[in-house]
C-alpha positions as CSV (number, residue, x, y, z in Angstrom):
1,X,34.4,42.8,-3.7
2,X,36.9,43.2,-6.5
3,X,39.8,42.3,-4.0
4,X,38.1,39.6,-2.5
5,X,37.7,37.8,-6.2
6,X,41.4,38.6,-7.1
7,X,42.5,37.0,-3.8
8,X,40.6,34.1,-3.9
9,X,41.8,33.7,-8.1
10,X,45.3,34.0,-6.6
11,X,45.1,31.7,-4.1
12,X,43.6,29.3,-6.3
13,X,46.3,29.7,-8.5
14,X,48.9,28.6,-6.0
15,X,46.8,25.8,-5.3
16,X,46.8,24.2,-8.8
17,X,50.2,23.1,-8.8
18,X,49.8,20.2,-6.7
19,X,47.4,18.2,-8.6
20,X,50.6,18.1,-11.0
21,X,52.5,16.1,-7.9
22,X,52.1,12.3,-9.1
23,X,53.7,8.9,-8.8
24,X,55.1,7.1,-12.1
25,X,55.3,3.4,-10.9
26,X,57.6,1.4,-13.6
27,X,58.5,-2.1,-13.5
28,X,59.4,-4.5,-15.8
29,X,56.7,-7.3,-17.0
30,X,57.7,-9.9,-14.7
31,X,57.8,-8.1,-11.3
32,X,61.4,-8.8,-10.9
33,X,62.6,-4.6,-10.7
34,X,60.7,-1.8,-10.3
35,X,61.7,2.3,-10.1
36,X,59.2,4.3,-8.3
37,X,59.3,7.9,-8.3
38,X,57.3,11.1,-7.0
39,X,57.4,13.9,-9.5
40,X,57.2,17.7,-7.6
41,X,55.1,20.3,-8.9
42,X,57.6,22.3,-11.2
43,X,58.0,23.4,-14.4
44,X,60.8,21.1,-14.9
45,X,61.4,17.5,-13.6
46,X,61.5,17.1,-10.1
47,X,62.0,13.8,-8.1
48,X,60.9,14.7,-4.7
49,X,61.0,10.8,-3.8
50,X,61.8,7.5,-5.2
51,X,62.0,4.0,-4.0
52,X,63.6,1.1,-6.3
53,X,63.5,-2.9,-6.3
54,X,65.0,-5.6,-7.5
55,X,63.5,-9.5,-5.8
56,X,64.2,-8.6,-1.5
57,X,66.4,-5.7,-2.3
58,X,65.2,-2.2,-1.4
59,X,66.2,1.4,-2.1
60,X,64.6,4.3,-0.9
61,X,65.2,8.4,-0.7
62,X,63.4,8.6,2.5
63,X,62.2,6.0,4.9
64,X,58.6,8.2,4.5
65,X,58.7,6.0,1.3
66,X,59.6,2.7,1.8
67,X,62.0,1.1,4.2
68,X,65.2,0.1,2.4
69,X,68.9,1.3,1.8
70,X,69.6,5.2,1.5
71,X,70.1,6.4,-2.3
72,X,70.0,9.9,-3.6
73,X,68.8,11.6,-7.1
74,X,72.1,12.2,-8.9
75,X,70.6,13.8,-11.5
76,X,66.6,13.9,-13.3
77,X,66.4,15.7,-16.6
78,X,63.1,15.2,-19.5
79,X,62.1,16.8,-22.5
80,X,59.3,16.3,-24.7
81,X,59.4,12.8,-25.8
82,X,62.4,11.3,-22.6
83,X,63.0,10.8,-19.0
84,X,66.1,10.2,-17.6
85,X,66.6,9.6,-14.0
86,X,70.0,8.9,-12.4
87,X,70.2,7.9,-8.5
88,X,73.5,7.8,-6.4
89,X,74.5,5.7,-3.3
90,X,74.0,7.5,0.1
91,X,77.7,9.2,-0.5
92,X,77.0,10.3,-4.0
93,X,80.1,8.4,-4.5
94,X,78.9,5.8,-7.2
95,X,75.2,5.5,-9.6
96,X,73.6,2.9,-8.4
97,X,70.4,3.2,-10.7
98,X,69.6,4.6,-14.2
99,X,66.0,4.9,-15.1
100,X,65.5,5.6,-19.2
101,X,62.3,6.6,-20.5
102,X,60.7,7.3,-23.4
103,X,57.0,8.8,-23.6
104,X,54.1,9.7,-25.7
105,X,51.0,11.6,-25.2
106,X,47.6,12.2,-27.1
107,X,45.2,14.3,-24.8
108,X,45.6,13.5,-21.1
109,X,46.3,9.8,-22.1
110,X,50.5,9.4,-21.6
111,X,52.4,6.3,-22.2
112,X,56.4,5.7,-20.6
113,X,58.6,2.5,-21.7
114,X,62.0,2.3,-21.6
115,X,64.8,0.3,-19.4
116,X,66.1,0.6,-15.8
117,X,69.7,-0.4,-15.0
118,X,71.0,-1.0,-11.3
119,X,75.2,-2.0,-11.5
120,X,75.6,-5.1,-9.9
121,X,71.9,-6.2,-10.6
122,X,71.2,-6.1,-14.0
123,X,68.8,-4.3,-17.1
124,X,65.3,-4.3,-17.3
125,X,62.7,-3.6,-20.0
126,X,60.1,-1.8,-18.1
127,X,57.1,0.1,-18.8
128,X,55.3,3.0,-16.3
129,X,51.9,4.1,-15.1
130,X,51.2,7.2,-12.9
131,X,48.7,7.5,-10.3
């Protein structure tokens, strides 16, 4: 019976983790860009998937999120109060987004605003919400 409770305790445990998987949807306030992005369940950041867009113009890590032109995470790093989230063309040759957050918390209530910058496109004020 012991076992049984430890097993079940254990298997619980593993199965935690995922409610952590979210999407942080940020955009700026007139619709014009917007930098989606699927956290992983990890102690640290993880960008499992992202998908960005400025007016017709779409980016996507995987065509299981959006359709739209290949791009890669370059590199994702956050601490307690930033995110930052750099993406790469297809190649890894040039950045063709950066994504710069800041965020608060009080209790489970969390707030993101910072600015998202695509070469070629232009800067954005934007402000996030995850689901």
């Amino acid at each position: 019976m012991l076992r049984q409770a430890a097993i079940a305790i254990g298997v619980c445990g593993l199965a935690a983790p995922a409610l952590a998987t979210e999407w942080v949807h940020c955009s700026d306030a007139t619709g014009a860009a917007s930098f989606d992005f699927l956290v992983g369940a990890l102690d640290v950041l993880a960008v499992v998937g992202l998908t960005i867009t400025v007016g017709e113009q779409v980016w996507a890590s995987d065509t299981a999120y959006g359709p739209g032109d290949p791009v890669q995470v370059g590199q994702a790093f956050r601490d307690a109060e930033t995110i930052r989230i750099d993406t790469m063309d297809a190649a890894m040759n040039a950045r063709s987004a950066s994504l710069r957050l800041f965020t608060a918390s009080e209790g489970d209530e969390i707030a993101y605003g910072g600015t998202l910058h695509i070469p070629g496109h232009g800067a954005w004020a934007v402000s996030c919400t995850g689901e």
